[in-house]
N, C-alpha and C positions, 0 to 999 in steps of 0.2 A: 474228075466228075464221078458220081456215082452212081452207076446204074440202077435202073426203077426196083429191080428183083434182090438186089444189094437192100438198097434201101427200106423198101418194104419189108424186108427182114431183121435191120437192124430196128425197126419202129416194134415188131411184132416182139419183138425178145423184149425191148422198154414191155410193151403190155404186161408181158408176164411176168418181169419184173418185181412189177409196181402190183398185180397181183397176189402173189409169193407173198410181199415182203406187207399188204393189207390183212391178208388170212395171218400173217404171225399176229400183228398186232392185235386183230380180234380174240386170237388164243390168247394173247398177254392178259387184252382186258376181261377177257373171263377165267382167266386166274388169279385175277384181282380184284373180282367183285363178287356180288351174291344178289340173290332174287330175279329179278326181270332182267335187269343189265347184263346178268352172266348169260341167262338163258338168248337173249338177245345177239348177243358177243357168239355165243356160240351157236346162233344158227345160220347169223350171217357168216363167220366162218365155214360150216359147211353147204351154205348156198354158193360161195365166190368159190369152193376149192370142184363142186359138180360144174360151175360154169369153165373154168379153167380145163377140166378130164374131157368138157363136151368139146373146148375148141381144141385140144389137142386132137380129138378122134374125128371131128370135123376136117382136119389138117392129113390128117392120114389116109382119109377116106380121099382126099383130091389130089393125092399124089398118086402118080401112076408107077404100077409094081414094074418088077424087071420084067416079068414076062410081057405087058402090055407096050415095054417101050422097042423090043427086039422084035415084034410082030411088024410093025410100023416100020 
């Protein structure tokens, strides 16, 4: 069986994943297009890859450093 904190992390890596591999696609098609589509292509790409930087540092922010876990 797999424990909740196991699991929970194997779901969070799929997110990011599936992420990753959206922002390529969007860089694909805006090297494969022109006018509004490219521009399009490329700002949902750099929309999905700030929302990706925000939950990493979200993730960081709620893990507790060394020094907070040796106080305890």
């Amino acid at each position: 069986m797999i424990s909740m904190s196991r699991k929970y992390g194997y779901i969070e890596m799929t997110v990011k994943t599936i992420i990753v591999l959206v922002t390529l696609l969007q860089i694909i098609v805006a090297t494969q297009s022109e006018g509004i589509v490219k521009a399009l292509a490329e700002l949902s790409a750099f929309l999905i890859l700030v929302s990706l930087l925000l939950l990493a540092k979200a993730k960081r922010r709620n893990q507790p450093n060394e020094e907070q876990v040796f106080e305890h």
